[in-house]
N, C-alpha and C positions, 0 to 999 in steps of 0.2 A: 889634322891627321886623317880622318875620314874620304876628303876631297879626294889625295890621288886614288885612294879605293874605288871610291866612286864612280872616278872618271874610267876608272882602269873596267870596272865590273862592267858599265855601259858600252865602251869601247866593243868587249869579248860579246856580250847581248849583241850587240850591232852587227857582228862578226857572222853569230850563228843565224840571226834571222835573216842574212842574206843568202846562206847557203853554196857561196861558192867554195867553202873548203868541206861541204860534204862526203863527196866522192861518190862513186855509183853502185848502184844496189847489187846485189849477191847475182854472178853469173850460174851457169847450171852447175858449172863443177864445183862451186862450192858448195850450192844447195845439195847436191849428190854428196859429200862430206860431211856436210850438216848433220841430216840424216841417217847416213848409217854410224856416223859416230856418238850421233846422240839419243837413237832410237835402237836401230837394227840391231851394232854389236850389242848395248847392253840388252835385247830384249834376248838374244841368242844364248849368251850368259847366264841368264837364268834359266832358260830352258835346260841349258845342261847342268846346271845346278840342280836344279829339282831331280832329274834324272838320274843324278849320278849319286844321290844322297840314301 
């Protein structure tokens, strides 16, 4: 029972350290997205929260 696991788990390892289903790294608009979604809005949010309290 283990075997097809095995073969199946090595197969998907095989897979990933070859890296052709990678795909390619973050263009500018997303890293512009990145950051104000993950930085800017929330830090602005809190500034008017503190302000507004």
């Amino acid at each position: 029972m283990n075997e097809p696991i095995a073969s199946d788990l090595e197969t998907r390892l095989n897979a990933l350290a070859a890296g052709e289903q990678q795909g390619e790294d973050f263009d500018a608009r997303s890293w512009f997205w990145l950051v104000m979604l993950g930085m800017v809005i929330p830090a602005l949010l809190l500034v008017i929260g503190w302000y507004c309290t």
